[in-house]
Every structure is written in C-alpha cells, then in structure tokens.
N, CA, C and O atoms as a Tinker XYZ file with bonds, in Angstrom:
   356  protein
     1  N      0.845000   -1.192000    0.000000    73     2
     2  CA     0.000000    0.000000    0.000000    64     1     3
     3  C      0.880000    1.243000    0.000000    63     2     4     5
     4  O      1.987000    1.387000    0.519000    81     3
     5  N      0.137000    2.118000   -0.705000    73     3     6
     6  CA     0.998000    3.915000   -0.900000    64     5     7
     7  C      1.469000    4.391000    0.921000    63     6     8     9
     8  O      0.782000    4.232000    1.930000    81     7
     9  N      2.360000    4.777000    0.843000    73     7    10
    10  CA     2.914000    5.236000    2.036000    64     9    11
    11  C      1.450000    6.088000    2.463000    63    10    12    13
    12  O      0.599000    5.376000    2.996000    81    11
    13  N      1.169000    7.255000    2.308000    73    11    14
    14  CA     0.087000    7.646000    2.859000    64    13    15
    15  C     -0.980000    7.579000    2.786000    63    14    16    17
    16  O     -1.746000    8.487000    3.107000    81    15
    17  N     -1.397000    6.189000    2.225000    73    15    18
    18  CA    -2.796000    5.505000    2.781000    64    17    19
    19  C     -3.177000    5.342000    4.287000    63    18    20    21
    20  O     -2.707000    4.460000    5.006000    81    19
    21  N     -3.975000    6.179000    4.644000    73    19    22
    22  CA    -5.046000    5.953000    5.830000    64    21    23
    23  C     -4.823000    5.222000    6.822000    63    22    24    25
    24  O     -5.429000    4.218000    6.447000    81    23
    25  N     -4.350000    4.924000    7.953000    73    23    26
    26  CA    -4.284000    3.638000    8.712000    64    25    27
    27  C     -5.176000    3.199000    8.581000    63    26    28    29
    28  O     -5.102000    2.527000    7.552000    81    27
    29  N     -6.809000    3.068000    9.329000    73    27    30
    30  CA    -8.022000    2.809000    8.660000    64    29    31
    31  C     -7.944000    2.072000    7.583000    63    30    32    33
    32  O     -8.520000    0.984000    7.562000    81    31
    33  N     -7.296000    2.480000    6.607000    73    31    34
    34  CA    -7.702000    1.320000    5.153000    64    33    35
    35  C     -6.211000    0.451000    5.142000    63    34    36    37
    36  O     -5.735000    0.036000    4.086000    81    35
    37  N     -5.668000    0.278000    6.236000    73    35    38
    38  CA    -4.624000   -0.569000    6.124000    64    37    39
    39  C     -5.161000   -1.787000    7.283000    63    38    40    41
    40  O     -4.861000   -2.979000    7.342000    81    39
    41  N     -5.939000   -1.079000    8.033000    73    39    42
    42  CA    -6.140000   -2.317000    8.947000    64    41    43
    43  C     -6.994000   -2.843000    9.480000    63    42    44    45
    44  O     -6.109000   -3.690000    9.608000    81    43
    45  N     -7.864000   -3.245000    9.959000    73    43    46
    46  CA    -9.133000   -4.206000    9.631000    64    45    47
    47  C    -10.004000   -3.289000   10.860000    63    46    48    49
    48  O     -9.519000   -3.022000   11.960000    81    47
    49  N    -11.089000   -2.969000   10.501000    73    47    50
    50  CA   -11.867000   -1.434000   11.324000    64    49    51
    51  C    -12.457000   -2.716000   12.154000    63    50    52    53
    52  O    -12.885000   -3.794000   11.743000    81    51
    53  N    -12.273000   -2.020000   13.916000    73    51    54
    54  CA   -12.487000   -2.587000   14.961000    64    53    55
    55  C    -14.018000   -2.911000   15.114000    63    54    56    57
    56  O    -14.749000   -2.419000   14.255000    81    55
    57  N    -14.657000   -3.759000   16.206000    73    55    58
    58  CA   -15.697000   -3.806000   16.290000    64    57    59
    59  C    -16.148000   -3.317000   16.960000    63    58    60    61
    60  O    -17.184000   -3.840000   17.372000    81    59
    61  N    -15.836000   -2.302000   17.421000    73    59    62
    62  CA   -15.856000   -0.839000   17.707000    64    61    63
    63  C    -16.861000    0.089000   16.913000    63    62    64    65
    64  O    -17.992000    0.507000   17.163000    81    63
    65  N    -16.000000    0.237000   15.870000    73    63    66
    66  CA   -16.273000    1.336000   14.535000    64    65    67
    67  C    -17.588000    0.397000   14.131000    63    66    68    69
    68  O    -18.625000    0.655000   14.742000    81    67
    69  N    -17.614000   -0.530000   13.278000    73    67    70
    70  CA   -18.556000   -1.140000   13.110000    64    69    71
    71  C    -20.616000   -1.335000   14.009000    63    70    72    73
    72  O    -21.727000   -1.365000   13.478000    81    71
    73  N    -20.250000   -1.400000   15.200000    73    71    74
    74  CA   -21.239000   -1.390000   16.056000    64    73    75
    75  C    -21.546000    0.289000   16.334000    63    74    76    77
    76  O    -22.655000    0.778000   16.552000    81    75
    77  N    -20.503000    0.871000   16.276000    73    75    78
    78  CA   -20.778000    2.433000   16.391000    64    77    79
    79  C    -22.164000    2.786000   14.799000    63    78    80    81
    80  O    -23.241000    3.383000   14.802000    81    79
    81  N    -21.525000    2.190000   13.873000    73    79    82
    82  CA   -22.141000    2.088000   12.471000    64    81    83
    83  C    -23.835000    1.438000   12.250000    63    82    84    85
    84  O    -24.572000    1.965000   11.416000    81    83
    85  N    -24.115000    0.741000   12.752000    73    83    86
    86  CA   -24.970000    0.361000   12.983000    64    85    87
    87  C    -25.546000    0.381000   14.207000    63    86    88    89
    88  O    -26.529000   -0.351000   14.331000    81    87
    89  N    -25.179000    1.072000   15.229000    73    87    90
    90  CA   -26.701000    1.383000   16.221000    64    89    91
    91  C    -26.393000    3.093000   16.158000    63    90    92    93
    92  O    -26.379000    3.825000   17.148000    81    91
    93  N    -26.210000    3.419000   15.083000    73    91    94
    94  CA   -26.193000    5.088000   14.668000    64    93    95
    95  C    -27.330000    4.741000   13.891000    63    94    96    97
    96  O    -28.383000    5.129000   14.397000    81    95
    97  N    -27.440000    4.140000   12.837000    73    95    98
    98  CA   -28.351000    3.792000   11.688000    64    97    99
    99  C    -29.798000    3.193000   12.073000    63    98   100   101
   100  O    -30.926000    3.413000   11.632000    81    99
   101  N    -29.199000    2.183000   13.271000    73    99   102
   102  CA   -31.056000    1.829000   14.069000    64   101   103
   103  C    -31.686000    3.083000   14.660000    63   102   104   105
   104  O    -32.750000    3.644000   14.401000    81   103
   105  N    -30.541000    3.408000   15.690000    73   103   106
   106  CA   -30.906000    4.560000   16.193000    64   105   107
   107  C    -31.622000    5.425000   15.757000    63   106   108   109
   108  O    -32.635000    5.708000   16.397000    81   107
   109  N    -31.310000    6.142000   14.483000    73   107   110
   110  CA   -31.842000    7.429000   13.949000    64   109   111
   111  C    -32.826000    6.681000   13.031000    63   110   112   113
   112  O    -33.787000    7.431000   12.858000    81   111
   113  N    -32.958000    5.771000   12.513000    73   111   114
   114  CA   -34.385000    5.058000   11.959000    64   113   115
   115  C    -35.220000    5.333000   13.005000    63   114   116   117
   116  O    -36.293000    5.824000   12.654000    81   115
   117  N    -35.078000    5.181000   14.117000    73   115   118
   118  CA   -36.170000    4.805000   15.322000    64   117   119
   119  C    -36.763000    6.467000   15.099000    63   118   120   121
   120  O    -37.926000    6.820000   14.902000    81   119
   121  N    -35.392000    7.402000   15.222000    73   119   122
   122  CA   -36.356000    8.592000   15.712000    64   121   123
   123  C    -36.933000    9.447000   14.656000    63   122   124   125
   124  O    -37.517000   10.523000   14.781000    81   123
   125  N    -36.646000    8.732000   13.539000    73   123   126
   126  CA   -37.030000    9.266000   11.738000    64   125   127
   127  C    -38.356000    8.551000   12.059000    63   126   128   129
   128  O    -39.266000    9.096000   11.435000    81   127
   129  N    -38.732000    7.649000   12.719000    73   127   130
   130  CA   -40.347000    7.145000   12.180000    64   129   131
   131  C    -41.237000    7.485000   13.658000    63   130   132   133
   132  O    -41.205000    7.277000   14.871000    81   131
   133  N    -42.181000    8.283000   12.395000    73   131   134
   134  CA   -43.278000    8.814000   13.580000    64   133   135
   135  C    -43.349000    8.111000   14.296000    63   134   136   137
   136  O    -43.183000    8.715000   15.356000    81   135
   137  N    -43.581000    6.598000   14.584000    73   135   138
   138  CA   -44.554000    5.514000   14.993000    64   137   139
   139  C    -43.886000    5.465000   16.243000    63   138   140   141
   140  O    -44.489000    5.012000   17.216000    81   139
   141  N    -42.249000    6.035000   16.387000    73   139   142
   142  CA   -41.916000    5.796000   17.606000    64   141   143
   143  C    -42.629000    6.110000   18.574000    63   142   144   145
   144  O    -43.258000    7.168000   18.575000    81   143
   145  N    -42.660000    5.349000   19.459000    73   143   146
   146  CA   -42.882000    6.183000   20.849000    64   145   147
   147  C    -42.437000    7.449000   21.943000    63   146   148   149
   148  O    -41.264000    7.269000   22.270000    81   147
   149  N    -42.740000    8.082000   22.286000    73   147   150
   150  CA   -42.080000    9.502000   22.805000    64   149   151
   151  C    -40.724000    8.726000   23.569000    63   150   152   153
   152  O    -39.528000    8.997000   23.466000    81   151
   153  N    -41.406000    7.668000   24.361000    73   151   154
   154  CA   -40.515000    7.004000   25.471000    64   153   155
   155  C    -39.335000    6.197000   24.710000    63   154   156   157
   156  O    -38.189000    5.887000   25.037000    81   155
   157  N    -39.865000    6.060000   23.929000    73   155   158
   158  CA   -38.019000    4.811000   23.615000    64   157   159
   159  C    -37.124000    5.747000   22.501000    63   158   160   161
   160  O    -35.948000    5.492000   22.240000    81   159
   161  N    -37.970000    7.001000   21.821000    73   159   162
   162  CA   -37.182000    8.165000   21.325000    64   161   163
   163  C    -36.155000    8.425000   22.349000    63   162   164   165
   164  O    -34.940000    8.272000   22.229000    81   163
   165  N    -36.895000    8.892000   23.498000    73   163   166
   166  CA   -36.271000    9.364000   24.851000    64   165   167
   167  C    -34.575000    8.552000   24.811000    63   166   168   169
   168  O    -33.470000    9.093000   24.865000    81   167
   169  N    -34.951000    7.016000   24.693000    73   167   170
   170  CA   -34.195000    5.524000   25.060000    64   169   171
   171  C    -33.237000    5.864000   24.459000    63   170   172   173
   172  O    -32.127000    5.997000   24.976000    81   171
   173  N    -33.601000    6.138000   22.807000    73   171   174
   174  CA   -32.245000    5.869000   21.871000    64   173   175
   175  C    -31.836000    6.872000   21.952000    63   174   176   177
   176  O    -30.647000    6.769000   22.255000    81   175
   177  N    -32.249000    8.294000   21.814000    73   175   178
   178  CA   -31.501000    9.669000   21.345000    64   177   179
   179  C    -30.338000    9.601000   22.456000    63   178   180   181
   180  O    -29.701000   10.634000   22.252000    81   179
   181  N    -29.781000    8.971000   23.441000    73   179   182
   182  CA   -28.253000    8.758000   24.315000    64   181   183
   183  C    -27.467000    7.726000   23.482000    63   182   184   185
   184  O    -26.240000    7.656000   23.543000    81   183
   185  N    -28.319000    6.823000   22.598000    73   183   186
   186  CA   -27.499000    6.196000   22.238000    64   185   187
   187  C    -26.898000    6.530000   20.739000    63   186   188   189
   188  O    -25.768000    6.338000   20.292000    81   187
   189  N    -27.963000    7.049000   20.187000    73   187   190
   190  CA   -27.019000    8.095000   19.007000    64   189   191
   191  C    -26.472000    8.612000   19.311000    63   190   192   193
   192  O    -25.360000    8.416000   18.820000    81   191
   193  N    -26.504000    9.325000   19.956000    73   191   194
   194  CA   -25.099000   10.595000   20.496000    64   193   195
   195  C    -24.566000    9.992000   20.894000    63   194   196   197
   196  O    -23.640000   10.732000   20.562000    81   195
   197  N    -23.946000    8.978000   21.535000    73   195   198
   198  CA   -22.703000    8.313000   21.843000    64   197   199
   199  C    -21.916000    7.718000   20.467000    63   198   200   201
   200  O    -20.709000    7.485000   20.398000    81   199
   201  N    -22.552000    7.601000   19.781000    73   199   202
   202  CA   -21.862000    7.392000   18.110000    64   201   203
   203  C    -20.839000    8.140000   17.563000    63   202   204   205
   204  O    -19.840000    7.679000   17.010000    81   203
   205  N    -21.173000    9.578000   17.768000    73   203   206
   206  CA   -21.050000   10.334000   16.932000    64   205   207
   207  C    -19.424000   10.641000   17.007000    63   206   208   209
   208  O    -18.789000   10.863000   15.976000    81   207
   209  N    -18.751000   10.633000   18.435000    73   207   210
   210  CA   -17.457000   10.911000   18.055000    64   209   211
   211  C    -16.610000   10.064000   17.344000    63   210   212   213
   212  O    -15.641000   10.473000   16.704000    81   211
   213  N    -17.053000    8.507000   17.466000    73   211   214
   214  CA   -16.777000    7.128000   16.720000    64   213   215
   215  C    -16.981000    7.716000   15.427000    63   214   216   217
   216  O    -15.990000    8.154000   14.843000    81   215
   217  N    -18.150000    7.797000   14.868000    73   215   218
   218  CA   -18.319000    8.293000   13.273000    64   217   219
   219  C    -17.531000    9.791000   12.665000    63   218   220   221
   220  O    -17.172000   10.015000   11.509000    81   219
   221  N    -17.435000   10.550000   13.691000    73   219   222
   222  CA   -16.807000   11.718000   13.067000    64   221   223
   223  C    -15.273000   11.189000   12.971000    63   222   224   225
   224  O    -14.606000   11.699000   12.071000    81   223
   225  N    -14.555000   10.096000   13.909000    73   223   226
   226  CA   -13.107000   10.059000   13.965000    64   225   227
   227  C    -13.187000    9.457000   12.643000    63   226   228   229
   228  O    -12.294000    9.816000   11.876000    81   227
   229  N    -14.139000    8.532000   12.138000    73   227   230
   230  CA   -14.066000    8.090000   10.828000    64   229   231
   231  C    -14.333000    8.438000    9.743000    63   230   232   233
   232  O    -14.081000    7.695000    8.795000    81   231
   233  N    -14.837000    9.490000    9.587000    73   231   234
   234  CA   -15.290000   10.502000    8.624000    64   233   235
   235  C    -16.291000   10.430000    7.927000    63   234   236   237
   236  O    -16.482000   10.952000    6.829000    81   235
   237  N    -17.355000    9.416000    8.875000    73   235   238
   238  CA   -18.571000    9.357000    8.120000    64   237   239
   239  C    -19.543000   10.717000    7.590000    63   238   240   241
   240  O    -20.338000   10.648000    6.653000    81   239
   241  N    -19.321000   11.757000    8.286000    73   239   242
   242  CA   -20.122000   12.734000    8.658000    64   241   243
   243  C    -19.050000   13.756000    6.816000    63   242   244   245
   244  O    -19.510000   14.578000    6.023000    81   243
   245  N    -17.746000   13.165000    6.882000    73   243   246
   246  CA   -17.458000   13.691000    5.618000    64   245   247
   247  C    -17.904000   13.603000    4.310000    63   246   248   249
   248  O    -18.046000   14.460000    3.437000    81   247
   249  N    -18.150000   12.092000    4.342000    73   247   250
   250  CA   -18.541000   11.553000    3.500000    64   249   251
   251  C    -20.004000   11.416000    2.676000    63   250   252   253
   252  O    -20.377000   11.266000    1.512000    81   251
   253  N    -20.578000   11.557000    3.976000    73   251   254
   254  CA   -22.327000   11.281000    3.542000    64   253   255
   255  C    -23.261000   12.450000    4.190000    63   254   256   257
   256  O    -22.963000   13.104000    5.190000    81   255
   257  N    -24.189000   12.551000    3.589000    73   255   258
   258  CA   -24.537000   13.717000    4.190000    64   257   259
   259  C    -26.250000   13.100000    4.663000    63   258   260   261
   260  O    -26.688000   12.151000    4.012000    81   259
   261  N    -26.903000   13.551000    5.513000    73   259   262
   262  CA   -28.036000   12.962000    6.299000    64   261   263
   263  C    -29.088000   13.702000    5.601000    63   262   264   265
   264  O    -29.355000   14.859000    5.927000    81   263
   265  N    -29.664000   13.127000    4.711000    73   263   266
   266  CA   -31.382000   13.763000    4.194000    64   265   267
   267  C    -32.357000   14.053000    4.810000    63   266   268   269
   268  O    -33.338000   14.347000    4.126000    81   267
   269  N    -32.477000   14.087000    6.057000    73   267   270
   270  CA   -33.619000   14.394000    6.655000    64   269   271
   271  C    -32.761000   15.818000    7.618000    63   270   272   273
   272  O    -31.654000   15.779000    8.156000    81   271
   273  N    -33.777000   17.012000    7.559000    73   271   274
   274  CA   -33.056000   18.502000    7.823000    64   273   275
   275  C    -33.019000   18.281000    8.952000    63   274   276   277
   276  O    -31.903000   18.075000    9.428000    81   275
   277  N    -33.882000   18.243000    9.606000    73   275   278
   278  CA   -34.411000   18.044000   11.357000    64   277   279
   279  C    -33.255000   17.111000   11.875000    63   278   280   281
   280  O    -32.593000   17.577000   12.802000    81   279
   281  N    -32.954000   16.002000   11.464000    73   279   282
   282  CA   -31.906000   15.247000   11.569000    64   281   283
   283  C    -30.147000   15.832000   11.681000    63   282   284   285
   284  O    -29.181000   15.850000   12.444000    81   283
   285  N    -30.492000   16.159000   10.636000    73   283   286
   286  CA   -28.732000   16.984000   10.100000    64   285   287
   287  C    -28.588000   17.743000   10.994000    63   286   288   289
   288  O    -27.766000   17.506000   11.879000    81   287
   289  N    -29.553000   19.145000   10.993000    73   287   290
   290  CA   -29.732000   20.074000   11.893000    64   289   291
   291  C    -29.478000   20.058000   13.409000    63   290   292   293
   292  O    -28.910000   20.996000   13.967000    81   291
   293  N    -29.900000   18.998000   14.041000    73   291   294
   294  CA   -30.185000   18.481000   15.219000    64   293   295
   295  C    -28.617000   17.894000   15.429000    63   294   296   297
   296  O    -28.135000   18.265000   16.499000    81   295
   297  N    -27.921000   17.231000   14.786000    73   295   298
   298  CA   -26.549000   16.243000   14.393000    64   297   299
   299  C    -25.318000   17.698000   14.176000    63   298   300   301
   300  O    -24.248000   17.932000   14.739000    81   299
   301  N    -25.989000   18.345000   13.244000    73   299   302
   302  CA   -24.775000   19.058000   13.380000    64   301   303
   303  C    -24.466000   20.156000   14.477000    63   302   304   305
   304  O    -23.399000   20.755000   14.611000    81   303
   305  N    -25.653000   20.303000   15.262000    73   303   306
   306  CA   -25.313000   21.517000   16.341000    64   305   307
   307  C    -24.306000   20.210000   17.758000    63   306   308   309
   308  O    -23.192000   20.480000   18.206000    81   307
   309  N    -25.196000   18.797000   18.183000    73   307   310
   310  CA   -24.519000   18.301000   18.688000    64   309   311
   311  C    -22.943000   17.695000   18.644000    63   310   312   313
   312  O    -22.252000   17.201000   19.534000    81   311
   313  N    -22.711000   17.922000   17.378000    73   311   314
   314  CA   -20.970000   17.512000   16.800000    64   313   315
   315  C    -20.351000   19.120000   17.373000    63   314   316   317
   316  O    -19.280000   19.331000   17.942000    81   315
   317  N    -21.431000   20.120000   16.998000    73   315   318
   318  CA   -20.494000   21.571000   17.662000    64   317   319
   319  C    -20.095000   21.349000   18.781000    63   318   320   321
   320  O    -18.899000   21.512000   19.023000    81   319
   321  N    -20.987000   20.912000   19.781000    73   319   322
   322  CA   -21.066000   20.977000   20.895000    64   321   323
   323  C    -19.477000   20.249000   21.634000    63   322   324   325
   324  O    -18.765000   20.560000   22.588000    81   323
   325  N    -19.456000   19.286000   20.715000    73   323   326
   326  CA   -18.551000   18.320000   20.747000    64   325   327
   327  C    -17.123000   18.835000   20.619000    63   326   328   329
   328  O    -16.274000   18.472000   21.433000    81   327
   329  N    -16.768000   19.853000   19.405000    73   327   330
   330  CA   -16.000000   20.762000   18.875000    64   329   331
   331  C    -15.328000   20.035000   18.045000    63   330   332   333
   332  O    -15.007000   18.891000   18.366000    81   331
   333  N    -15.077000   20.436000   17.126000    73   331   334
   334  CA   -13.873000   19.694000   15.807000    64   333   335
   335  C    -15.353000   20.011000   14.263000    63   334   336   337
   336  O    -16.210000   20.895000   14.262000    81   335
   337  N    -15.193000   19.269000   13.530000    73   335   338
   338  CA   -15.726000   19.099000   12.439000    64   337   339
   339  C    -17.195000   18.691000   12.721000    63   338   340   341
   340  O    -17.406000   18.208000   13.833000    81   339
   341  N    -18.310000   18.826000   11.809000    73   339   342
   342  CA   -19.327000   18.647000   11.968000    64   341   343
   343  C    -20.272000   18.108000   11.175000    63   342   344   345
   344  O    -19.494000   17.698000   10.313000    81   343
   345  N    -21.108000   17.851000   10.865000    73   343   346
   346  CA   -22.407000   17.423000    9.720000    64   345   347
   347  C    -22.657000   18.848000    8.790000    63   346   348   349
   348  O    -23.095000   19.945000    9.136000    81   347
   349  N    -22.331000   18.501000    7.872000    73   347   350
   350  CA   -22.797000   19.491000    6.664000    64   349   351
   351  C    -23.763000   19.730000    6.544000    63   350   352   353
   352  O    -24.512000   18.792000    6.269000    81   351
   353  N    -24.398000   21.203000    6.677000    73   351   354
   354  CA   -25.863000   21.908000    6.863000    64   353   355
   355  C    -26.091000   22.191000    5.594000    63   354   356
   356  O    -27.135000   22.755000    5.264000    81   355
C-alpha cells in the first residue's frame, strides 16, 4: 500500500467502529419514524449521540450527508457541541 494511505484502510476497522455504524443507523431510523414512541425516542436519542465521536473520527459525517433537515440540523449543532468538524448543513 501507498505510504500515505489511511491507517483505517490498512487495517481491519475494529468492532468498535462497526457497532458504532450500525446502532447510529437503528438509532436514527427509530427517531425518523413517527410511529416511535415519545418514550423509547427518549431511550435511543443517548445512544445516538454516543456514536457520533466514533463516526466523526471516521469521517462518516465527511462523507455522507443525512437527508432528513431536522436530523442533520439536530446532528450538526450536537458535533459543535462536541467541537472539531461537523455534519454538513
């Protein structure tokens, strides 16, 4: 591999990164569908936000951008909060 390839793409992404990846994605399904309940919205919205510094160290938040405004909106003030880089508004 090119000398300055990525560590990341040199070495096999932890199961860490991975589980960060997918209960970001359940997570914010849950609070994208009306049907949720107020109470388990309540449940998950701690557990999305615990994602997010996992996904920003990986640059998901570079890469892809979140279609729903309320979402993004909501994502990118909490990455401020966080400080460093953020969700593209």
């Amino acid at each position: 591999m090119p000398v300055n390839t990525p560590t990341l793409l040199r070495t096999r992404p932890t199961l860490d990164a991975n589980e960060a990846c997918v209960t970001f994605v359940a997570a914010a399904q849950l609070m994208l569908d009306p049907a949720t309940p107020e109470a388990l919205r309540r449940e998950v919205e701690p557990r999305l936000l615990a994602q997010l510094p996992t996904l920003r160290a990986l640059g998901v938040f570079d890469l892809f951008e979140l279609r729903d405004p309320a979402l993004r909106a909501w994502l990118a003030d909490e990455l401020a909060e966080l400080g460093g880089g953020g969700v593209r508004t």
